[in-house]
ROKOL-717621 format. One record per residue (C-alpha): residue in three letters; x, y, z. Coordinates in steps of 0.05 Angstrom, whole numbers, padded with zeros to 5 digits, always signed. Layout:
<sites>
ALAXYZ
...
</sites>
This chain:
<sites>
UNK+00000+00000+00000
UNK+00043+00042+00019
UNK+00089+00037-00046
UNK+00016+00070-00080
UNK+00038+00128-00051
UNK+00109+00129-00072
UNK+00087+00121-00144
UNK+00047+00187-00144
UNK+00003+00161-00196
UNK+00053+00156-00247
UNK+00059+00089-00271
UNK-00016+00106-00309
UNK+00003+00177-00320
UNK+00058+00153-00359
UNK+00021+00100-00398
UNK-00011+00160-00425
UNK+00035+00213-00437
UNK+00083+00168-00468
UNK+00030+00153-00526
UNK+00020+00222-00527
UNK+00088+00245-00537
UNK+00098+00193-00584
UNK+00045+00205-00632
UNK+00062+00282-00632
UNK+00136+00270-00639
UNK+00152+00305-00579
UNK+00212+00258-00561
UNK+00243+00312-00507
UNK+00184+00312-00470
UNK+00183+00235-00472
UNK+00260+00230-00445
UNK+00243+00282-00396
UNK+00170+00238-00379
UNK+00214+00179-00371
UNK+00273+00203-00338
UNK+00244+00247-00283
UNK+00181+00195-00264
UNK+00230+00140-00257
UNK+00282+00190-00205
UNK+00217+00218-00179
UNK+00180+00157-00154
UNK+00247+00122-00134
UNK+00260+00193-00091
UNK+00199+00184-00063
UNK+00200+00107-00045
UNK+00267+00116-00015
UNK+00239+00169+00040
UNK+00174+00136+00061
UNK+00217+00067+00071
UNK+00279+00106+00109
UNK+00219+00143+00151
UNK+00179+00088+00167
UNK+00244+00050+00186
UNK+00270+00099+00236
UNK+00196+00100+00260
UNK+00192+00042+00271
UNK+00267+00030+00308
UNK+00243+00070+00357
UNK+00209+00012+00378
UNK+00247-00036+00432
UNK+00251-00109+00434
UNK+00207-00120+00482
UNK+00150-00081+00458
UNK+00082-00113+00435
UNK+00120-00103+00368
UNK+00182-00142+00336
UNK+00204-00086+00287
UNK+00258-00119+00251
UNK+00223-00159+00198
UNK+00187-00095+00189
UNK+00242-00049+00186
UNK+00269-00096+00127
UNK+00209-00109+00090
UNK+00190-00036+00086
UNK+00250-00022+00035
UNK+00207-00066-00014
UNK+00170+00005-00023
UNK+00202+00033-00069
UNK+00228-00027-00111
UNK+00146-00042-00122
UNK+00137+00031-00144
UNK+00201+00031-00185
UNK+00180-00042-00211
UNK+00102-00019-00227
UNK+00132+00038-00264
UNK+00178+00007-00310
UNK+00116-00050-00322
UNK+00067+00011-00344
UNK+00123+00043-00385
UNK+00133-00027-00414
UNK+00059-00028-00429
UNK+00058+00040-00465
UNK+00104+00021-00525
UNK+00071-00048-00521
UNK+00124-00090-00500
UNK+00074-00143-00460
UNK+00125-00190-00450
UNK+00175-00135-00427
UNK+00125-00118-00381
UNK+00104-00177-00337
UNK+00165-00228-00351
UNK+00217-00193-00303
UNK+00159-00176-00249
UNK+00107-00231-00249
UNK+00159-00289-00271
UNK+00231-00277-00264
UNK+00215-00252-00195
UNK+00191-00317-00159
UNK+00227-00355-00197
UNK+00291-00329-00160
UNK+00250-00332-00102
UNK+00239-00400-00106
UNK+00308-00422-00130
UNK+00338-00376-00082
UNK+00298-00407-00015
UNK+00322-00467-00044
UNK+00396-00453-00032
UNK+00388-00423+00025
UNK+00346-00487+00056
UNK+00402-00531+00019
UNK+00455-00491+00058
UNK+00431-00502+00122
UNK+00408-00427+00142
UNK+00346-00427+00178
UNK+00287-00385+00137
UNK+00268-00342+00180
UNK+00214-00279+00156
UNK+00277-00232+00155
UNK+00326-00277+00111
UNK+00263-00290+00068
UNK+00252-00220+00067
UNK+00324-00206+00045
UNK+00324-00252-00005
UNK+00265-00222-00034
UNK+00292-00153-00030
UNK+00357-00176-00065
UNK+00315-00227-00128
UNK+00274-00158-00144
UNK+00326-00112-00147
UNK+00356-00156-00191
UNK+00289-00161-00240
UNK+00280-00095-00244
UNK+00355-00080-00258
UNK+00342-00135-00319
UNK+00280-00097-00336
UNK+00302-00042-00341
UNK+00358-00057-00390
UNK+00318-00089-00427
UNK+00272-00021-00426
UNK+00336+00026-00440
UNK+00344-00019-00504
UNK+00286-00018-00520
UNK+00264+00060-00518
UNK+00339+00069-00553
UNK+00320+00023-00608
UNK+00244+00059-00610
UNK+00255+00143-00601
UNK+00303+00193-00627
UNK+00356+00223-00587
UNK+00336+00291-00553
UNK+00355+00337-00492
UNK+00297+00320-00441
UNK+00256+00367-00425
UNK+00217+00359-00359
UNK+00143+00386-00344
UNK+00141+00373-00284
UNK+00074+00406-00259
UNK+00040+00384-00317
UNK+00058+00312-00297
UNK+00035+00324-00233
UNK-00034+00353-00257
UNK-00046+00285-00293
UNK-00009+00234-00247
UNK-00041+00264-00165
UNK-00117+00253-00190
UNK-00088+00180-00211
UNK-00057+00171-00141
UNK-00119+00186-00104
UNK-00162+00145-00145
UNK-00106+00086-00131
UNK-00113+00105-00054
UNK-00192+00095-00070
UNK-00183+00035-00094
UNK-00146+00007-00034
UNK-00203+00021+00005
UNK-00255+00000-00043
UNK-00224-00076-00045
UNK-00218-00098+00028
UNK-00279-00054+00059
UNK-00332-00124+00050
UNK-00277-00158+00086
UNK-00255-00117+00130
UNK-00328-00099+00157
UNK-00342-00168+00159
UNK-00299-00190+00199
UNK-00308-00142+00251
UNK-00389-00150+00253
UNK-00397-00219+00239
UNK-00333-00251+00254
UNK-00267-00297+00222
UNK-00317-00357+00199
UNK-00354-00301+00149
UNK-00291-00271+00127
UNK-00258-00340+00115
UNK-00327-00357+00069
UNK-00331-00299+00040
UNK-00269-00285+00021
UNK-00258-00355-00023
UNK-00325-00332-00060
UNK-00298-00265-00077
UNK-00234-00291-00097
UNK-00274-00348-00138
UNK-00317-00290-00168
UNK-00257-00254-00194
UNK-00248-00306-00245
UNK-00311-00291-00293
UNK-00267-00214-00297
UNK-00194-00241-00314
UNK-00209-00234-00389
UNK-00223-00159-00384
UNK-00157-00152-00343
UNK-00130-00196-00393
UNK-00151-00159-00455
UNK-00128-00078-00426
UNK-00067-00097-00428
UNK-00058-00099-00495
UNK-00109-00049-00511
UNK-00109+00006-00465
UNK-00039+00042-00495
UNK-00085+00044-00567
UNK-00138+00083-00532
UNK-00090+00126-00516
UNK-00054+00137-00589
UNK-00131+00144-00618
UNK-00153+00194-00577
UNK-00090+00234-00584
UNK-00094+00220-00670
UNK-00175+00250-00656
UNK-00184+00188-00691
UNK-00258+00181-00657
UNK-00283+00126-00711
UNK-00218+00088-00701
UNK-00232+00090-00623
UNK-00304+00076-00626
UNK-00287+00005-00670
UNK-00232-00007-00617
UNK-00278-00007-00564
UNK-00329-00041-00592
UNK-00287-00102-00610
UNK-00249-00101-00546
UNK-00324-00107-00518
UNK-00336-00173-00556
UNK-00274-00196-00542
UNK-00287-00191-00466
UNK-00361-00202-00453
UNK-00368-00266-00488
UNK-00306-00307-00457
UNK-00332-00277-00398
UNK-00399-00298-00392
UNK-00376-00368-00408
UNK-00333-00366-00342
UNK-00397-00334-00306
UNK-00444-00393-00329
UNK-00395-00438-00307
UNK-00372-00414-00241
UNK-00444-00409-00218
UNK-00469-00472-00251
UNK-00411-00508-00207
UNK-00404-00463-00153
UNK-00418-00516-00103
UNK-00361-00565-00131
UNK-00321-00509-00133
UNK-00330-00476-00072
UNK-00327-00546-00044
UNK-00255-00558-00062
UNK-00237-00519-00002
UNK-00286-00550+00039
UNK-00355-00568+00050
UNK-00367-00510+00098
UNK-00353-00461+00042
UNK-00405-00491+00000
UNK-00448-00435+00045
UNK-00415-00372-00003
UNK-00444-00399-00061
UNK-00501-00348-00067
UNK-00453-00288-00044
UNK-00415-00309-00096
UNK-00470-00309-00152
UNK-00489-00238-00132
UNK-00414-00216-00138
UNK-00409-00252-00211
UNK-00469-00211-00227
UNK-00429-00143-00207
UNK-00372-00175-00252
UNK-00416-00177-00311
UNK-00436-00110-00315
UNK-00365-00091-00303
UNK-00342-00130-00360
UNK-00408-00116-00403
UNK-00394-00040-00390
UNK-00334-00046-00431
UNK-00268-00008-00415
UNK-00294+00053-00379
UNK-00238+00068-00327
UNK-00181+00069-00387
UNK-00218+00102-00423
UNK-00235+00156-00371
UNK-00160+00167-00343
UNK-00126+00160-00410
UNK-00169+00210-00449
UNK-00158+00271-00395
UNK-00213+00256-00355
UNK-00179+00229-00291
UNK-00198+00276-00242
UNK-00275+00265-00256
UNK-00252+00185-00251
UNK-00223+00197-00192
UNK-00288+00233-00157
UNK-00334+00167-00182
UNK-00282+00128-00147
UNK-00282+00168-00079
UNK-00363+00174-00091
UNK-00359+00095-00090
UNK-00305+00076-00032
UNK-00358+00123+00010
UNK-00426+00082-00017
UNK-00393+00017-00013
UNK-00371+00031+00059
UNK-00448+00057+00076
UNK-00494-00001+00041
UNK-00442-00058+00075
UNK-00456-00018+00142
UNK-00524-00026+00127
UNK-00538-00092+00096
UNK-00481-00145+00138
UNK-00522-00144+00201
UNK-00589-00164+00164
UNK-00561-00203+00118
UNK-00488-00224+00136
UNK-00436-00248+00085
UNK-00501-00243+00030
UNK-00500-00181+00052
UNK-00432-00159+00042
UNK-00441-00197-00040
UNK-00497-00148-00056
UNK-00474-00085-00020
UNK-00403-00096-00065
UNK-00436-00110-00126
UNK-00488-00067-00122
UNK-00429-00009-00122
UNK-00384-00039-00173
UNK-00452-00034-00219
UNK-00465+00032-00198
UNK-00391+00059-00214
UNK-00389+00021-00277
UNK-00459+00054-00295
UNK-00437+00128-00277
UNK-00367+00119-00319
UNK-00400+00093-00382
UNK-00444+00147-00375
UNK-00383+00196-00374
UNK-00345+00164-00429
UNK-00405+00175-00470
UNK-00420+00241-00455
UNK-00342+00262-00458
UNK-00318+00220-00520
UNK-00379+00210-00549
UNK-00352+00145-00552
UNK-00400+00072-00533
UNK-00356+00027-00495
UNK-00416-00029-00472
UNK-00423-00088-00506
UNK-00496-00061-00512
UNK-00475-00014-00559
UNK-00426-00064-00596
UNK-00487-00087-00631
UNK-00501-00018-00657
UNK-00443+00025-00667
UNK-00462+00103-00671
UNK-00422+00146-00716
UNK-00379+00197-00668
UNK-00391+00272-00676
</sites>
C-alpha cells in the first residue's frame, strides 16, 4: 500500500503521456517523462521506507512489536513503485512481454530457486532472511528490466535533450494517485467490515467466494493490457471512428469469454467452492451476486481506461471516492441483516453503480459507446 503512494500516480500517467508524446513527436518531453518519473518515484520510495524504518526502530525489543522484519520489508516500497513503473512504461510502447516477464515471472522464480539454496545450505528461513532474499531477487528483476527497457526505448525514439514538465505531470499523475488510494479502500472494505461484525468464519467464506468470483473478470484484465496504450494513441490522432471500433471489439472480445466463465462458475459453484471444503459450500449465493457485479463490469466495456487515459482522470477519480464512500455505507447497512449475503450485494451493487456512472461519462465526454450493448449498434462519433 504504501508503495501506492510512492508512485504518485505515475505508472498510469505515464502509460498516457508516453503515447502522447509519441504520436506528436515530442521525443524531449518523452525523455524528460521517462527520466524524471522513474528519479521521482524512486526519490519518493526511498523516504517513506527510510521514515517508516526509523519509526519504527524506535520501537524496543520488548514491545508488543518485533520491528525488525518490518524495518526490512518496508524497503520493498520503493522497488514495487520503481517495478510498477517500469511494467506501465513497458505497457505503453507495447512490449507485454517486457512488461510482466521480469515482475510476475523472473521474480519468484529467483525466489523459489533462491529459498532453495538457502534451505540446501543449512540457514534457517526465517521472515527476515526471506525477506532479504526477496529484496535482493527484485532488485535484480528490475535492474534486468530495465535494461531491457533502455534498449528498447533506444531502439524505439530519437535522441533529444529532455525536457521535464514537471507540474503538468503532476496535474495528470495526483488525481491518478488518489483514485489508486480509492481503490485500496474500495477492495478490502466487505472484508474488513465483515470481519469485525460478523466474525473470522464469514470472512474466511466470503473471502474464497470473492476470490472465486474474480475469475468470470480475468479476461477484461487480460484484454487492457494490450489495448489500453491504443486508446491512448486514438484519442491523441482524434481518430474518434478508429476509437469507437476499438472499443467495440475489445467489448466482444471480453463479454463473451466472460460470460462463459460466469455460467460456469455459478453452474458449479458448489463443486467449486467445495474444493476448499464443504463448509464453504455456504458462499455460493454471495458469490453469484458478486459474478453478477462482474458482468456488468465487464459488459460496461473499458470505462476506467478510457476515462483516465483520455484527460478525464480527475472526474474518474471523484466516481471512485463517490464509490469507496457508498460501498462503505450499504455494507454498514446490509451485513447485520443479511451477513456475508449481505456484504455480496452491498459490493456488487457499487461496482454496478460505478461502472454505470463511468459509461455514462465516457459517452458524454468522448462521445464514444464502450458497452457491449452498444457493440451491436455502433453510432457514428460527432
Amino acid at each position: 500500500m504504501l508503495s501506492v503512494l510512492a508512485q504518485l500516480g505515475f505508472p498510469t500517467a505515464v502509460l498516457r503521456l508516453i503515447s502522447q508524446y509519441r504520436v506528436t513527436g515530442q521525443w524531449g518531453h518523452l525523455a524528460g517523462l521517462i527520466r524524471g518519473s522513474w528519479r521521482l518515484c524512486t526519490g519518493v520510495g526511498v523516504s517513506i521506507s527510510l521514515l517508516v524504518a526509523v519509526t519504527l526502530g524506535r520501537f524496543d525489543a520488548d514491545t508488543w512489536i518485533d520491528s525488525v522484519p518490518l524495518q526490512v520489508g518496508v524497503w520493498m516500497v520503493p522497488l514495487f513503485a520503481i517495478a510498477q513503473l517500469q511494467s506501465e512504461m513497458a505497457r505503453a510502447v507495447q512490449k507485454v512481454a517486457l512488461a510482466y516477464v521480469p515482475f510476475r515471472l523472473l521474480w519468484p522464480f529467483l525466489v523459489a530457486v533462491g529459498t532453495l539454496g538457502l534451505a540446501a545450505a543449512g540457514v534457517p528461513l526465517t521472515a527476515v532472511a526471506v525477506e532479504q532474499l526477496s529484496l535482493l531477487t527484485l532488485a535484480i528483476a528490475i535492474g534486468v528490466q530495465l535494461v531491457w527497457l533502455r534498449r528498447t526505448f533506444v531502439g524505439e525514439f530519437p535522441p533529444a535533450p529532455p525536457v521535464y514538465r514537471l507540474r503538468e505531470w503532476l496535474r495528470v499523475a495526483l488525481p491518478l494517485l488518489l483514485q489508486g488510494v480509492f481503490l485500496i479502500v474500495l477492495n478490502p472494505t466487505d472484508i474488513l467490515m465483515l470481519g469485525s461484525m460478523v466474525g473470522p468464519e464469514a470472512v474466511g467464506i466470503y473471502s474464497v467466494a470473492a476470490k472465486t468470483a474474480l475469475w468470470s473478470s480475468f479476461v477484461l484484465q487480460a484484454v487492457n493490457t494490450v489495448a489500453a496504450p491504443a486508446f491512448a494513441t486514438l484519442y491523441t490522432q482524434s481518430d474518434r471512428g478508429g476509437l469507437q471500433s476499438l472499443v467495440a471489439t475489445v467489448a466482444h472480445w471480453i463479454f463473451w469469454p466472460s460470460l462463459i466463465l460466469a455460467i460456469a462458475l455459478i453452474g458449479f459453484a458448489p463443486a467449486i467452492l467445495g474444493l476448499f471444503g464443504p463448509e464453504f459450500v455456504a458462499g455460493r449465493w454471495p458469490m453469484t451476486v458478486l459474478i453478477l457485479g462482474q458482468l456488468v463490469n465487464v459488459g460496461s466495456g473499458s470505462v476506467g481506461y478510457l476515462m483516465v487515459l483520455t484527460g478525464h482522470q480527475d472526474q474518474s477519480a471523484f466516481i471512485f471516492g463517490c464509490s469507496a464512500l457508498a460501498n462503505l455505507i450499504l455494507n454498514a447497512i446490509a451485513i447485520p441483516f443479511l451477513g456475508i449475503l449481505g456484504a455480496a450485494i452491498a459490493t456488487a451493487t457499487c461496482m454496478a453503480i460505478w461502472n454505470v456512472v463511468l459509461h455514462i461519462l465516457v459517452v458524454r465526454y468522448l462521445d464514444i459507446y464502450p458497452s457491449i450493448i452498444f457493440a451491436f449498434w455502433k453510432p457514428k462519433s460527432s
